[in-house]
Backbone as JSON Lines, residues from 0, in Angstrom:
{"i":0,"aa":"X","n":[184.09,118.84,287.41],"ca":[184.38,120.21,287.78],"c":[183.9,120.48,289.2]}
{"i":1,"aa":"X","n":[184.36,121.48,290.1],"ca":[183.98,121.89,291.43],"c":[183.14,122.79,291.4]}
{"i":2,"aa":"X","n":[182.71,123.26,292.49],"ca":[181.69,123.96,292.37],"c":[182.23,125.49,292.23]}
{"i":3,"aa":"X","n":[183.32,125.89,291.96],"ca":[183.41,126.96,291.95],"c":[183.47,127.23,290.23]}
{"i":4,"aa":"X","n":[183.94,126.52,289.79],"ca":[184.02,126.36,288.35],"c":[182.71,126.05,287.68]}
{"i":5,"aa":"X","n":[181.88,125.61,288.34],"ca":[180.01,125.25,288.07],"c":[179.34,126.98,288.37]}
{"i":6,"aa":"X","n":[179.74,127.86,289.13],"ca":[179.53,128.84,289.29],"c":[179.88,129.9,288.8]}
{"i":7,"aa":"X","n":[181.3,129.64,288.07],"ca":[181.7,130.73,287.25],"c":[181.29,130.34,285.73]}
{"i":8,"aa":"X","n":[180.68,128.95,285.75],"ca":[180.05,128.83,283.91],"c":[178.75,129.46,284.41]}
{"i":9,"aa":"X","n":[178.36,129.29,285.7],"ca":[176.6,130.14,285.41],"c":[177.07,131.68,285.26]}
{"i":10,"aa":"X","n":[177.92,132.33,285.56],"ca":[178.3,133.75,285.29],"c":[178.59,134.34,284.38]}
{"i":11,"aa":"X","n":[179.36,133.23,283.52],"ca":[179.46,133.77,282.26],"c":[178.65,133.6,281.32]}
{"i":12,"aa":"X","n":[178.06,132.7,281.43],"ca":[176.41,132.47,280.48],"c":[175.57,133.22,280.73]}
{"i":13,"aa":"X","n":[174.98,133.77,281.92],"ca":[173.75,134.58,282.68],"c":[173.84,136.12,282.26]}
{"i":14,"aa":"X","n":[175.17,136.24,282.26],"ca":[175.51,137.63,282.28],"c":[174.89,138.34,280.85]}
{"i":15,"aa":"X","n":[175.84,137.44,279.57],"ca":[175.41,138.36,277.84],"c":[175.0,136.79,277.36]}
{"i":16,"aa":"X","n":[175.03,135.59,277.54],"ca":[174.84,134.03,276.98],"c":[173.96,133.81,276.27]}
{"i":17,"aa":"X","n":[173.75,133.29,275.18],"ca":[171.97,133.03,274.72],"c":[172.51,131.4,274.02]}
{"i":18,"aa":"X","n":[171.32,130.79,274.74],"ca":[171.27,129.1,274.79],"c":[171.03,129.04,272.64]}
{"i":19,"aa":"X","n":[172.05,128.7,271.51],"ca":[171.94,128.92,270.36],"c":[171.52,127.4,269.99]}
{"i":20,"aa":"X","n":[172.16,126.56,270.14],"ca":[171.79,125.48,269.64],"c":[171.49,123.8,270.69]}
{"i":21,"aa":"X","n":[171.02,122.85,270.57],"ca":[170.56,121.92,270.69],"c":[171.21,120.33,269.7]}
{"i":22,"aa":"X","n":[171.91,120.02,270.58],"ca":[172.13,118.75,269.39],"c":[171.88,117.26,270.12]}
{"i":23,"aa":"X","n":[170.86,116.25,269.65],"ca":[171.52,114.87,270.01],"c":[171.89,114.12,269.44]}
{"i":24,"aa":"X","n":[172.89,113.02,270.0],"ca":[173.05,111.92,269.18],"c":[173.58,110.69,270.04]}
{"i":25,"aa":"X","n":[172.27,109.53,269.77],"ca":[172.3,108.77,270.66],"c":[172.43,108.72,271.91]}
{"i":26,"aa":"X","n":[173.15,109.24,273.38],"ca":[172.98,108.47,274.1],"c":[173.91,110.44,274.82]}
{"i":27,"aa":"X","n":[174.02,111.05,273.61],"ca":[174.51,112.56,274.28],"c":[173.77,113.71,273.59]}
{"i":28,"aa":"X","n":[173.76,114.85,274.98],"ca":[173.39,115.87,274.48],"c":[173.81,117.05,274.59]}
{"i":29,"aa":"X","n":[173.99,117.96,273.37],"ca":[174.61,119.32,273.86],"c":[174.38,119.91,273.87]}
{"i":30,"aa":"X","n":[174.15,121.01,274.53],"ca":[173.56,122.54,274.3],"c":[175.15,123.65,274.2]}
{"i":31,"aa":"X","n":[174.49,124.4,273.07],"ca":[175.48,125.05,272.83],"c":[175.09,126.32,273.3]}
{"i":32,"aa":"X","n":[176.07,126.97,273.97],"ca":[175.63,128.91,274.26],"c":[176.65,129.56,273.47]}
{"i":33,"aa":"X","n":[176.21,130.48,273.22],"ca":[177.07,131.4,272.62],"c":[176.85,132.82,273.08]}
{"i":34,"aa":"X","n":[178.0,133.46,272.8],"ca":[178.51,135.01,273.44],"c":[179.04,135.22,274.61]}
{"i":35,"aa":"X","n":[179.12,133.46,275.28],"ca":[179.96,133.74,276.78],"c":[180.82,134.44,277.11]}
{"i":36,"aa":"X","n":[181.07,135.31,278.12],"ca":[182.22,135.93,278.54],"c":[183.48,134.89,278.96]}
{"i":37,"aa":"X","n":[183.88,134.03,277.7],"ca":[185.25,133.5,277.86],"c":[185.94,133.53,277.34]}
{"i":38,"aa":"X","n":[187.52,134.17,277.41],"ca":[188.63,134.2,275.99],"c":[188.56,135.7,275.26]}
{"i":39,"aa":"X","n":[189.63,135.64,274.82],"ca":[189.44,136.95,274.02],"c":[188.67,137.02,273.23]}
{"i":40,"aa":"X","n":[187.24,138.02,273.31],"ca":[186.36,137.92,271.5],"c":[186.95,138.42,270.76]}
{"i":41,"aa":"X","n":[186.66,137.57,269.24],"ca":[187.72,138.0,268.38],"c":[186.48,138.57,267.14]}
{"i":42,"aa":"X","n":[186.28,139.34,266.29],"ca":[185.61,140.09,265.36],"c":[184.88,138.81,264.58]}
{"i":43,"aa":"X","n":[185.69,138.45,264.02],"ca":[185.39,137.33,263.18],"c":[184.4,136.03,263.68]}
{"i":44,"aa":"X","n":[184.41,135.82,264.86],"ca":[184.11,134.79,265.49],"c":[183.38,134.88,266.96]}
{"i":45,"aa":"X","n":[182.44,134.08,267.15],"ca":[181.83,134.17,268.52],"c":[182.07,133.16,269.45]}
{"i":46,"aa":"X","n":[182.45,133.43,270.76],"ca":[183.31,132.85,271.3],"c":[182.08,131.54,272.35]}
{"i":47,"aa":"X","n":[181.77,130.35,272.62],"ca":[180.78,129.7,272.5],"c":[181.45,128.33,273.62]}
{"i":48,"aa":"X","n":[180.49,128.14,274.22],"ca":[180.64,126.79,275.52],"c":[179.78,125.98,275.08]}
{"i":49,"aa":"X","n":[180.04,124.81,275.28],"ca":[179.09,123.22,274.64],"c":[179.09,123.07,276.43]}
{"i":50,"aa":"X","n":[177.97,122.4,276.15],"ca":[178.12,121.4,277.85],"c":[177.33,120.2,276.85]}
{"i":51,"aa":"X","n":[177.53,119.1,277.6],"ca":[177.66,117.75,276.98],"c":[177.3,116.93,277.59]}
{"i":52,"aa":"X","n":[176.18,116.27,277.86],"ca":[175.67,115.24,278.98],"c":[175.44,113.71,277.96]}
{"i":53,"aa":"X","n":[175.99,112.16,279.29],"ca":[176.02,111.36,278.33],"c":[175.81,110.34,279.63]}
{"i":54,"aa":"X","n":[175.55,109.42,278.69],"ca":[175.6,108.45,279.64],"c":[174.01,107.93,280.44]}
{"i":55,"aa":"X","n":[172.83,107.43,279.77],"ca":[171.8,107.37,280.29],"c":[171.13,109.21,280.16]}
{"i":56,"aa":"X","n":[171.82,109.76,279.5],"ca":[171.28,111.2,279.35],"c":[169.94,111.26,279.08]}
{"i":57,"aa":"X","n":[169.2,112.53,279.55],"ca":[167.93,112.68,279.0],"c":[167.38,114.65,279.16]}
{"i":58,"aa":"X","n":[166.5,115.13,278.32],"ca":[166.02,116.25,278.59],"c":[164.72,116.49,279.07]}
{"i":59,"aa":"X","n":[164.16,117.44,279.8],"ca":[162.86,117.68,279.76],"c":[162.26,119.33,279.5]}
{"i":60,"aa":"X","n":[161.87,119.47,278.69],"ca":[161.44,120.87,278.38],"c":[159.87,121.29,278.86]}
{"i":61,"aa":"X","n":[160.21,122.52,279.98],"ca":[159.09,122.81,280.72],"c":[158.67,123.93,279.95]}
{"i":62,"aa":"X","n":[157.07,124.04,279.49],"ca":[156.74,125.39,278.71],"c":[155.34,125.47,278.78]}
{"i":63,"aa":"X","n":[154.56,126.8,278.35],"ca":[153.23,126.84,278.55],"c":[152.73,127.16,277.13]}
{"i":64,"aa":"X","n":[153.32,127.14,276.37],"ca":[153.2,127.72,274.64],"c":[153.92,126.34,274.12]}
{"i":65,"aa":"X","n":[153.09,125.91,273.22],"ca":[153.83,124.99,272.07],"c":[154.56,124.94,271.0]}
{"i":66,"aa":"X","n":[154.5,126.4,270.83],"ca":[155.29,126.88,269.72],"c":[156.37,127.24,270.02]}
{"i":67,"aa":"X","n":[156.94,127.36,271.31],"ca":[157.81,127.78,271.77],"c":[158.69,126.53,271.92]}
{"i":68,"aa":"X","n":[158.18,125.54,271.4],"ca":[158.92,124.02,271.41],"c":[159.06,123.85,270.2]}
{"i":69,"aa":"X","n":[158.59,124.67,269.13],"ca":[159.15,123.28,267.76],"c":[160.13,123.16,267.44]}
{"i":70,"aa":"X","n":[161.79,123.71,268.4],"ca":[162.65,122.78,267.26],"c":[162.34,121.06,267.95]}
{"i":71,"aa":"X","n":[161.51,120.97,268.72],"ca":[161.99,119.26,269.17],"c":[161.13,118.65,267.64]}
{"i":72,"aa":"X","n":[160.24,119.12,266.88],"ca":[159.48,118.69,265.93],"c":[160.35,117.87,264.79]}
{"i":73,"aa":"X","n":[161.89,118.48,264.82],"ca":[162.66,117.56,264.06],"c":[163.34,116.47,264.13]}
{"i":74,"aa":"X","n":[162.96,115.98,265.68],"ca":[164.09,115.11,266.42],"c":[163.5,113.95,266.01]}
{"i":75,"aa":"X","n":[164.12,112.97,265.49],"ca":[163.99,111.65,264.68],"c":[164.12,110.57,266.06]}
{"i":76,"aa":"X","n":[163.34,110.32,266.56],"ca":[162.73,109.19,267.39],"c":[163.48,107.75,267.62]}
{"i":77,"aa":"X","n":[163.34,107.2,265.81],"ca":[163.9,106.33,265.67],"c":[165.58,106.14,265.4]}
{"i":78,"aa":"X","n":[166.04,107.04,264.91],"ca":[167.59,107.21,265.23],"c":[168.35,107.98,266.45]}
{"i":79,"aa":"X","n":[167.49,108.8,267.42],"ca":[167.54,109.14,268.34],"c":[168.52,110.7,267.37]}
{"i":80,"aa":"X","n":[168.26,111.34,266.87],"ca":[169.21,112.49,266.53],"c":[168.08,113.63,266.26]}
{"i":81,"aa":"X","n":[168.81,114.64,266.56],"ca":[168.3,115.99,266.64],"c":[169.59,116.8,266.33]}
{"i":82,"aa":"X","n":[169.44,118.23,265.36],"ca":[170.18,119.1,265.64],"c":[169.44,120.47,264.92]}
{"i":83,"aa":"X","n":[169.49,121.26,266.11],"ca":[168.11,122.32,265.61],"c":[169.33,123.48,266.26]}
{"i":84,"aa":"X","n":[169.01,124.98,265.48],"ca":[169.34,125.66,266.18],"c":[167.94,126.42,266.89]}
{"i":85,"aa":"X","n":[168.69,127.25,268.22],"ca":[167.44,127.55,269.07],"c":[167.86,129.36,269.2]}
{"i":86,"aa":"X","n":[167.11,130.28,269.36],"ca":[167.67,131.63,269.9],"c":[166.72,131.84,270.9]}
{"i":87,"aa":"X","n":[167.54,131.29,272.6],"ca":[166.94,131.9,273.56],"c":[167.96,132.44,274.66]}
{"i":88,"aa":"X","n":[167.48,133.72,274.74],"ca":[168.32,134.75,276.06],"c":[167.84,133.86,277.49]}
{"i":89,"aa":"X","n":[169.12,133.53,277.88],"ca":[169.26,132.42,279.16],"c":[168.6,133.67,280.29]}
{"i":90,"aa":"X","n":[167.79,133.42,280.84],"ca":[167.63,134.02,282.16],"c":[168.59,133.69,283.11]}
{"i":91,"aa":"X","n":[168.73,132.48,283.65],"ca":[169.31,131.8,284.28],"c":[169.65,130.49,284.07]}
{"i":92,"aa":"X","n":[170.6,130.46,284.67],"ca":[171.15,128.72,284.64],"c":[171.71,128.03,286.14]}
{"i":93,"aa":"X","n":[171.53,127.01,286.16],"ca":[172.04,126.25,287.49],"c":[171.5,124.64,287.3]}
{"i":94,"aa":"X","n":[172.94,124.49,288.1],"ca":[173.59,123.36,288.34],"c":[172.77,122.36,289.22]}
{"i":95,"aa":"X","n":[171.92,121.89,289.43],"ca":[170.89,121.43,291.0],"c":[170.93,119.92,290.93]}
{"i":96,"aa":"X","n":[169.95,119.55,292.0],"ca":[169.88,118.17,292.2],"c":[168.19,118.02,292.28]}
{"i":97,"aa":"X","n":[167.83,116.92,292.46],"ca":[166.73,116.19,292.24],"c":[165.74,117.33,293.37]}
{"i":98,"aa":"X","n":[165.95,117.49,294.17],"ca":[164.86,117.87,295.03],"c":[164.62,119.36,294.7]}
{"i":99,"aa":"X","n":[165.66,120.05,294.32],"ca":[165.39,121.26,293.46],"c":[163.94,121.16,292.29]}
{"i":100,"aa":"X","n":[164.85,120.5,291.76],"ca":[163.68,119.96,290.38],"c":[162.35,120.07,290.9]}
{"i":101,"aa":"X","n":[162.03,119.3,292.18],"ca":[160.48,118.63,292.5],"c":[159.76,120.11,292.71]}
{"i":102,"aa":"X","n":[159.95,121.12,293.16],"ca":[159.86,121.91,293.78],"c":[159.83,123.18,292.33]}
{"i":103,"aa":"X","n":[160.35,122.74,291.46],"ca":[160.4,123.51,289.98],"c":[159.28,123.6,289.19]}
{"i":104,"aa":"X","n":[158.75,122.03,289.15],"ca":[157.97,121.14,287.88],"c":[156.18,122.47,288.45]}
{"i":105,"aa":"X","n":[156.38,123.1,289.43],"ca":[154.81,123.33,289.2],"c":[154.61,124.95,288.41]}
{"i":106,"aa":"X","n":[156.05,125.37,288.1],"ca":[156.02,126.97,287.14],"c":[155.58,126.79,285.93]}
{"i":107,"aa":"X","n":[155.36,125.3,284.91],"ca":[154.71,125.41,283.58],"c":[153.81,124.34,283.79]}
{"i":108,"aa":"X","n":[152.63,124.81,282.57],"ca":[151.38,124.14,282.56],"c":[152.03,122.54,282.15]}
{"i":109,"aa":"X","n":[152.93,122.5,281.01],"ca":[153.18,121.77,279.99],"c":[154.49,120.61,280.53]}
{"i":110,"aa":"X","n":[154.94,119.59,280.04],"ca":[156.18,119.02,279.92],"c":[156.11,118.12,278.77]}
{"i":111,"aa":"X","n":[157.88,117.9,278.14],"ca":[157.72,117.05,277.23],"c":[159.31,116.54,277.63]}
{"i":112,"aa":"X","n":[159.24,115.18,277.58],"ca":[160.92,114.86,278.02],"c":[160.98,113.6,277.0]}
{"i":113,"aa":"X","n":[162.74,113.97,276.47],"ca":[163.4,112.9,275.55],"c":[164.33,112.11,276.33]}
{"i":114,"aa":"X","n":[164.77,110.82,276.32],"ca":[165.55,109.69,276.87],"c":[165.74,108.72,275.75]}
{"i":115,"aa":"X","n":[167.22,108.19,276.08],"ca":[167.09,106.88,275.96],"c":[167.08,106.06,276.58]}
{"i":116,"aa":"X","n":[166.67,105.87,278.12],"ca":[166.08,105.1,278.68],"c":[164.39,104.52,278.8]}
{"i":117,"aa":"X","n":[164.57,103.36,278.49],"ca":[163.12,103.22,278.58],"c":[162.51,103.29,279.95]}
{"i":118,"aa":"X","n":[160.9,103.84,279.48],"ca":[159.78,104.07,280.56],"c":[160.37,105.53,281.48]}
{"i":119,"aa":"X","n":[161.15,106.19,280.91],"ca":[161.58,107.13,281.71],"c":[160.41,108.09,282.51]}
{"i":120,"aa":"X","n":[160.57,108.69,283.44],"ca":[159.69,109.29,284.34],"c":[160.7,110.47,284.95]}
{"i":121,"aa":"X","n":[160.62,111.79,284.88],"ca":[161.25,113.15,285.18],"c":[160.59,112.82,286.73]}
{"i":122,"aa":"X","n":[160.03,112.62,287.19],"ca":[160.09,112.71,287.85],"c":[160.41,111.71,289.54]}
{"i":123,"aa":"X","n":[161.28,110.33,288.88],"ca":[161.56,109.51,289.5],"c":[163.15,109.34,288.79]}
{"i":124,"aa":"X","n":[164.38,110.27,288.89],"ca":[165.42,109.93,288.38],"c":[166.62,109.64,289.6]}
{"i":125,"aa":"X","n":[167.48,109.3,289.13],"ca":[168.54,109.04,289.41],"c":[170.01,109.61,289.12]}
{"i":126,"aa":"X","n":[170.2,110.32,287.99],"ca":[171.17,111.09,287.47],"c":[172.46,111.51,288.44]}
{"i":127,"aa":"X","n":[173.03,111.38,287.61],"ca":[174.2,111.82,288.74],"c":[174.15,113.64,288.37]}
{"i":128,"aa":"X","n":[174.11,114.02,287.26],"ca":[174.05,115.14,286.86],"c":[172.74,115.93,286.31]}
{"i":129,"aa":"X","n":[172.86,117.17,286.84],"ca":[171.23,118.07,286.24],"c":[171.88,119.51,285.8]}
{"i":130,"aa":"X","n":[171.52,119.75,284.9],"ca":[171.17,121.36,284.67],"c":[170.21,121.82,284.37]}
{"i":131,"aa":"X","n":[169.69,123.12,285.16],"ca":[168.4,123.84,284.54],"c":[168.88,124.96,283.79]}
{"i":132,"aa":"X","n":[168.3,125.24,282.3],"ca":[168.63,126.8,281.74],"c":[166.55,127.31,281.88]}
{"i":133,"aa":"X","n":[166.67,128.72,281.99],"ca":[165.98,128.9,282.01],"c":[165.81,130.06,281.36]}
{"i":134,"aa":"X","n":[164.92,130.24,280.39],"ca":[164.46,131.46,279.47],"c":[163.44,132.51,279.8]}
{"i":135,"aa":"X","n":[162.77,133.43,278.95],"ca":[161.66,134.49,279.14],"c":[160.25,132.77,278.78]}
{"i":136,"aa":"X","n":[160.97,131.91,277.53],"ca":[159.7,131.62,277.47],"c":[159.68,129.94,277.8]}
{"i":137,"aa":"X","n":[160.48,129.29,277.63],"ca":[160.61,127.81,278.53],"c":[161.81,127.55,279.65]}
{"i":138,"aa":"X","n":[161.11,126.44,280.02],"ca":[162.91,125.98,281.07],"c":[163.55,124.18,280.58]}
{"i":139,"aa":"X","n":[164.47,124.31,280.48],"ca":[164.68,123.28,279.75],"c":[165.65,122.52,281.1]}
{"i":140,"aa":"X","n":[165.4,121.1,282.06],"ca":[166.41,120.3,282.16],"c":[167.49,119.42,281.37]}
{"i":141,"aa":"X","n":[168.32,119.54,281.92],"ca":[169.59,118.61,280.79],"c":[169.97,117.63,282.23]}
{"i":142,"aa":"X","n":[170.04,116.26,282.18],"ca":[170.81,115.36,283.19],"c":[171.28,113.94,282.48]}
{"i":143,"aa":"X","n":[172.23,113.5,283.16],"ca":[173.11,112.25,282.85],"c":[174.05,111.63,283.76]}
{"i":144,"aa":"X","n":[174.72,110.97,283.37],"ca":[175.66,110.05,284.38],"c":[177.68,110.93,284.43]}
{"i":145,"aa":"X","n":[177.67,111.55,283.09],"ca":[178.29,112.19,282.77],"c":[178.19,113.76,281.92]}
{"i":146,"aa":"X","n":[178.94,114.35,282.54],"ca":[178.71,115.75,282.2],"c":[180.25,116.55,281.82]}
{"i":147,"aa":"X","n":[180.18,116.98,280.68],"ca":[181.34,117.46,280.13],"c":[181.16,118.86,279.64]}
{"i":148,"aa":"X","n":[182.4,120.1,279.05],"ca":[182.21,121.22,278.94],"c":[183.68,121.17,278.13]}
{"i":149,"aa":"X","n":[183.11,121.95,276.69],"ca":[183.71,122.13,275.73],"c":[183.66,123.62,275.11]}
{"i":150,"aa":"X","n":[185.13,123.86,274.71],"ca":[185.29,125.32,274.33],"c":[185.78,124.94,272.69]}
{"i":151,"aa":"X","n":[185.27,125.89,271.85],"ca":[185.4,125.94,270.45],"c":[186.85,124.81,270.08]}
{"i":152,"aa":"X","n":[187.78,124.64,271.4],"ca":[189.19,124.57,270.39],"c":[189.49,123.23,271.53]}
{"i":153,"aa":"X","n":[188.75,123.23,273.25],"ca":[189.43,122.1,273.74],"c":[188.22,121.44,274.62]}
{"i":154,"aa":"X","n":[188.33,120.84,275.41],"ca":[188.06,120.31,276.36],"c":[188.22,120.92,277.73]}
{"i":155,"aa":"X","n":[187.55,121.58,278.48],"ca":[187.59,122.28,279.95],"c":[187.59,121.6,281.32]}
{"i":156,"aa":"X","n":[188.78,121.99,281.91],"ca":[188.7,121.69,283.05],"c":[188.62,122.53,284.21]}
{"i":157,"aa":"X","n":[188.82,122.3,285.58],"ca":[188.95,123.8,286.17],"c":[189.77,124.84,285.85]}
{"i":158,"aa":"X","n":[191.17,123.99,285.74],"ca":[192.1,125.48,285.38],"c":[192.27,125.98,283.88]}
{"i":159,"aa":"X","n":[191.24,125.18,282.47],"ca":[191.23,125.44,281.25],"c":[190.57,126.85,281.74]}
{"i":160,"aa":"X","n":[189.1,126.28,282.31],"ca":[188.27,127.15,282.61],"c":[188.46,128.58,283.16]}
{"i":161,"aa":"X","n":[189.22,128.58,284.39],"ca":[189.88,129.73,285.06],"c":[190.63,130.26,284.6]}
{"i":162,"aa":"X","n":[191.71,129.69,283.08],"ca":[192.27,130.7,282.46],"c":[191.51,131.58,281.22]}
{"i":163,"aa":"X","n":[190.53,130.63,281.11],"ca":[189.73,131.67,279.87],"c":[188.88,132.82,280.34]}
{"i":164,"aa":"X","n":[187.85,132.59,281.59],"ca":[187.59,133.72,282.63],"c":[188.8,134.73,282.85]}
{"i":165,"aa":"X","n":[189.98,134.61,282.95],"ca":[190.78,135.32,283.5],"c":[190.96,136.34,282.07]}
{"i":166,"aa":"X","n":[191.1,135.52,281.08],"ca":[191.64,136.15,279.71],"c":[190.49,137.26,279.8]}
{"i":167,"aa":"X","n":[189.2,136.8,279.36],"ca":[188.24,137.79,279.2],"c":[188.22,138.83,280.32]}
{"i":168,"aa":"X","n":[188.79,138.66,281.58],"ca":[188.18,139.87,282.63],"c":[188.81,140.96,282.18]}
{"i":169,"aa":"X","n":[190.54,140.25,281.94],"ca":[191.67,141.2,281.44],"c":[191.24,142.31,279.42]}
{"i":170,"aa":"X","n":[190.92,141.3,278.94],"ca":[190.01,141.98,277.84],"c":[188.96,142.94,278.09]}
{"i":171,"aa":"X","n":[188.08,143.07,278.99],"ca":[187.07,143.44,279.78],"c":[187.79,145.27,280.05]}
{"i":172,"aa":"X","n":[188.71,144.86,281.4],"ca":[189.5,145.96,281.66],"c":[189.96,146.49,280.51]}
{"i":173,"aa":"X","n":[190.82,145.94,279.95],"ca":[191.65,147.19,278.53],"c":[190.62,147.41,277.37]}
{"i":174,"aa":"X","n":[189.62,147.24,277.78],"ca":[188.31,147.88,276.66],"c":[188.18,148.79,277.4]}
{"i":175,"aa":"X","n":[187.71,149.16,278.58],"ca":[187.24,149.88,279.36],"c":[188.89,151.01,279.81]}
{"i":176,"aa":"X","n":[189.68,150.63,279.78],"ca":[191.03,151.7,279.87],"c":[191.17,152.77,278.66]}
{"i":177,"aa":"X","n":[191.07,151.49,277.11],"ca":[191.2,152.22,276.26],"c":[190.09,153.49,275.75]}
{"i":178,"aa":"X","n":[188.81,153.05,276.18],"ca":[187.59,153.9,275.96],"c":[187.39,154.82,276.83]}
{"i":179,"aa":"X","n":[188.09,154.34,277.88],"ca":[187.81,155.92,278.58],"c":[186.4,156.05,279.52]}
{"i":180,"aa":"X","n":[185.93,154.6,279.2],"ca":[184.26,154.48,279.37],"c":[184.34,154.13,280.94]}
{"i":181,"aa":"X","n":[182.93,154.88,281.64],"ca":[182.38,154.8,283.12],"c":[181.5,153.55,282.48]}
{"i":182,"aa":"X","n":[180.38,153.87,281.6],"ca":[179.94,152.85,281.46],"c":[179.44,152.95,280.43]}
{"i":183,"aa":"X","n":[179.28,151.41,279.86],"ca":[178.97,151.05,278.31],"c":[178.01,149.82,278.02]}
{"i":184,"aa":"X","n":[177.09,149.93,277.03],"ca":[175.91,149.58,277.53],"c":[176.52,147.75,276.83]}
{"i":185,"aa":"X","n":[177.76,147.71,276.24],"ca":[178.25,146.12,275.72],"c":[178.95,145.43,277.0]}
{"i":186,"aa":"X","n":[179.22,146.27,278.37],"ca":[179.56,145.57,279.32],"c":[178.9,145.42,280.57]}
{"i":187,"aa":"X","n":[177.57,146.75,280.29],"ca":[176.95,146.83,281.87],"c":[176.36,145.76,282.65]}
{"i":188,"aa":"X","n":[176.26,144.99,282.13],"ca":[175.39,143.95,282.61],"c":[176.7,142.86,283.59]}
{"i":189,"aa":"X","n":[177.88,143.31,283.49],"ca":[179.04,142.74,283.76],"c":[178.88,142.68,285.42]}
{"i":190,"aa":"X","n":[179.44,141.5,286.37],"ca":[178.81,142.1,287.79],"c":[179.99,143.31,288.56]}
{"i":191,"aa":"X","n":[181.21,143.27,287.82],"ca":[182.49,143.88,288.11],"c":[182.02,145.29,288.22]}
{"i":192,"aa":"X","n":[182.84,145.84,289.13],"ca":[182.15,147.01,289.24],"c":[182.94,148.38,289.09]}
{"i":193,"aa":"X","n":[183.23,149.05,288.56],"ca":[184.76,150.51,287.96],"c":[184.28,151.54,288.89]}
């Protein structure tokens, strides 16, 4: 993906997003968000982005509370699998590179990082890919050799991507036509401005 499409997934996550689940298996990892502003929301269903890192993948979870870590308490070592759900309101998210990171690692007391590379070291990588999410109460890196982004029904690319942004802005507007609403406290946080 380009960077403009890396910028419009931090927008739609940052904005209403909360980081829900955590999954690994073997050699990938996903974090799932849910409530993104993408696609039409439909009543029944919450509308939800996977990002997907693989390939020499690994995580590191920065925190100053330990409790604020136990879903990793279920992650099975020896089969390399985890699948926990998590409920944290994303502060922020971004896309960075290594020297970002160095310059990160001194905001928590704590670190704990999973790989399947052996002897791994967070702080001597190589990755072609990084993401930071960041919460009220940890910050979690995600990096790998490959990095993918999945919507409930396909596979995303730039222009998957740019048409589901587009769907929701247009949903966005005819909520706001039909209501009559200056402002409403299910869209304010939106950066669009009426």
């Amino acid at each position: 993906m380009n960077r403009r499409s890396l910028k419009l997934i931090r927008e739609v996550i940052i904005n209403s997003g909360k980081w829900s689940s955590i999954e690994i298996s073997q050699d990938s990892i996903y974090l799932q968000f849910r409530d993104v502003e993408l696609g039409i929301p439909k009543f029944d269903e919450d509308f939800s982005l996977v990002v997907r890192f693989a390939m020499d993948s690994f995580f590191t979870v920065f925190y100053n509370n330990i409790w604020d870590i136990d879903f990793l308490s279920k992650y099975d070592f020896k089969n390399k699998l985890l699948s926990e759900e998590v409920a944290f309101n994303v502060k922020d998210i971004k896309f960075v590179d290594f020297e970002y990171l160095n310059r990160f690692f001194t905001k928590y007391k704590k670190e704990k990082s999973i790989s399947v590379v052996d002897e791994f070291n967070i702080h001597n990588i190589t990755h072609d890919f990084f993401m930071l999410v960041e919460t009220d109460e940890i910050a979690i890196v995600v990096g790998g050799n490959q990095m993918d982004f999945f919507s409930p029904f396909e596979r995303l690319d730039d222009a998957s991507l740019r048409e589901l942004s587009n769907q929701w802005m247009l949903y966005f507007l005819k909520y706001h036509q039909k209501r009559n609403i200056i402002r409403d406290p299910m869209c304010e946080n939106h950066p669009l401005k009426l």
